[in-house]
N, C-alpha and C positions, 0 to 999 in steps of 0.2 A: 877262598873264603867269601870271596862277594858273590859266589852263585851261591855257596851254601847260604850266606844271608838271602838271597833273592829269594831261593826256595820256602826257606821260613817265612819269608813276608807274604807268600801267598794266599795261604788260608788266612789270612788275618785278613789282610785286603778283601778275602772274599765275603768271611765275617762280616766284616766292617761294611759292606755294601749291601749284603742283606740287609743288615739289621736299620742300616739308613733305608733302604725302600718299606720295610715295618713302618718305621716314625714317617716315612712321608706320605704311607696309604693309611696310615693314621687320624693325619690331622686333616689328609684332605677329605676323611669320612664324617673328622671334627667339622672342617670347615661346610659341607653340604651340609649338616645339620643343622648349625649355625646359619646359614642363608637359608633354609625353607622356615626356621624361627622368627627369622626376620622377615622373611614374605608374607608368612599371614599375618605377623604384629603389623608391617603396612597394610595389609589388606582389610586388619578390623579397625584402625583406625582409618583407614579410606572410605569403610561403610558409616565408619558414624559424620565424616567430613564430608558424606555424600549427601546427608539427612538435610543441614545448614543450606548446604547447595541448594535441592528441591526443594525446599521451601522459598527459597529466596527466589526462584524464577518461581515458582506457583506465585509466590506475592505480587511479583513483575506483571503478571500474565493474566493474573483470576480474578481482577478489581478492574471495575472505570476507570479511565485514565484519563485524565486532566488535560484542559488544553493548555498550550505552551505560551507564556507571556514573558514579554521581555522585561529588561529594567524601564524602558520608559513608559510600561504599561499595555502596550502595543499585543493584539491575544491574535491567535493565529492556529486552524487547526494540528492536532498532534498528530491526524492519519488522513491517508486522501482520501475525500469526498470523490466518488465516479462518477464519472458520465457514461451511463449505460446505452443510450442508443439516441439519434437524432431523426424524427420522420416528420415526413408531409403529408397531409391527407388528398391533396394531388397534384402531381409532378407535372403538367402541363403548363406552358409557359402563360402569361396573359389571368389565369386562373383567377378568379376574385374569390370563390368561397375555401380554398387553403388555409390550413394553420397549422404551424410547425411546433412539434413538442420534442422537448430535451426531455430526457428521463435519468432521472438522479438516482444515487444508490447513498443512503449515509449508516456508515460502520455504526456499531459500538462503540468502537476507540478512539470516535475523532475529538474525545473531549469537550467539545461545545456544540450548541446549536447553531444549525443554520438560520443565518439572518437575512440575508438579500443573494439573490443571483444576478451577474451581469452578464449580457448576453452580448457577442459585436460581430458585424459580418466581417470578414479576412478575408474572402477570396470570393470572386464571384466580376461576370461582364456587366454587371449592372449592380446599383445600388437597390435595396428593397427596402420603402417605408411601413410603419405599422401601426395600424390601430390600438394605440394602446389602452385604450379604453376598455377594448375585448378581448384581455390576455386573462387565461383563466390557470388553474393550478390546482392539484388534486394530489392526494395519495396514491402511490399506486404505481400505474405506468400509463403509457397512452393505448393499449391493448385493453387495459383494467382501471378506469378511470373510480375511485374508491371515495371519500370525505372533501369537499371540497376545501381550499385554504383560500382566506381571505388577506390579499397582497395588493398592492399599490406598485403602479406602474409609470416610468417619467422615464424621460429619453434627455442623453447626452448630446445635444444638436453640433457639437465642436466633430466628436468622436463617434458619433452614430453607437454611442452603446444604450441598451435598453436593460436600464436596469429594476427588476422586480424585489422589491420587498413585503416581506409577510410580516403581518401583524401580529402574529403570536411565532416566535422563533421554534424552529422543525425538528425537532431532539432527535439524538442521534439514535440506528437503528431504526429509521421505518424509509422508504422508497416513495417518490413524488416524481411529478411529470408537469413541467409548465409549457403553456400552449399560449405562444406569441401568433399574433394575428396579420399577415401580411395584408396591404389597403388592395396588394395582387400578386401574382407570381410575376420572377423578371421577364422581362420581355426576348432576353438570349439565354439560349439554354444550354447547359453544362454544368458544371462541378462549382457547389457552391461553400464556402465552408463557414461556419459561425465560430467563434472562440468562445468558450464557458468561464467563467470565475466566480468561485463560491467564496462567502464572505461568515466568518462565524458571528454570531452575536457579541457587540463591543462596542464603547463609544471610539476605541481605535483600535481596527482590524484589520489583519493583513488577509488580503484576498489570496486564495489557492486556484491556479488555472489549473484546468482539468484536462485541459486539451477543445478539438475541435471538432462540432458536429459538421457532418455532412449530408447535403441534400443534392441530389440530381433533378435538373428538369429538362424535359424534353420539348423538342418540337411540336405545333401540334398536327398531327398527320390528317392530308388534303387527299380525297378520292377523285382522282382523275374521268371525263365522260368518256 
């Protein structure tokens, strides 16, 4: 009796397991439908939540930006001002007719005008004084010396820094070169380095170092009889 039951339950069993692989390639036919349903309904709503997106960096990106001020008022540029290159018009030590220009680069983005630059030697076997009376400033660069700019010039006697400010503040996007006047070149020669600091216009402004120009001077070479 129990193998003739066993025999009967076979086609049933076998029934019964087709008919479950039916309903289970079924629903997983249901189910792939249903996920590629839901893939483009996320993907049209990811394109309209892409639109908010792009515009909101276009907004970030495609306007002036403002400088950054604190709560005690304190304004300070948003982006760096550069220091594009530092030269001597000649590297011979002793030299009295040299004069060394910083050449500046101001962004778009830096939100405010330049107001003053400080300039300080950092490195160097000798100290160098400078006629400040005959520091001149220009648009442009010291290759391309362009509109002159009329600045005022006073030195730090504590700190040796020489600070230059312009009279009408230097908006941002145009390129300038200020030409400090040494009274001579140092008398030992080597590696010399100046530090930069830009100041935006503000009755209190945080200064931005830019870093440090560097000047070489050499020996001056003796022909022997």
């Amino acid at each position: 009796m129990f193998a003739i039951n066993c025999l009967h339950q076979i086609p049933i069993l076998m029934i019964s397991q087709e008919y479950l692989s039916k309903i289970l390639f079924n629903h997983s036919i249901t189910g792939i439908k249903c996920f590629r349903s839901m893939y483009k309904q996320v993907n049209f709503i990811g394109s309209w939540l892409f639109v908010p997106i792009t515009l909101a960096l276009i907004g970030t990106s495609g306007f002036p930006s403002q400088a950054v001020q604190a709560p005690d008022g304190t304004v300070s540029f948003e982006s760096a001002v550069l220091l594009v290159d530092a030269y001597t018009t000649f590297s011979g030590i002793r030299v009295r007719q040299a004069r060394y220009y910083f050449d500046l680069q101001l962004p778009e983005n830096i939100g405010e005008p330049l107001k003053k630059v400080v300039i300080q030697q950092r490195r160097g076997s000798d100290d160098i004084e400078f006629r400040l009376e005959e520091t001149k400033a220009y648009f442009g660069d010291h290759r391309h010396k362009e509109e002159p700019l009329e600045s005022f010039t006073s030195v730090n006697e504590e700190t040796g820094e020489v600070v230059v400010e312009f009279k009408n503040p230097i908006p941002p996007g145009n390129n300038l070169t200020i030409g400090i006047k040494p009274r001579r070149n140092p008398d030992v020669g080597g590696v010399y380095l100046f530090g930069v600091t830009a100041f935006p216009e503000g009755e209190k402004s945080r200064g931005l170092y830019l870093g440090a120009g560097r000047l070489h001077f050499f020996e001056s070479f003796h022909w022997s009889n």
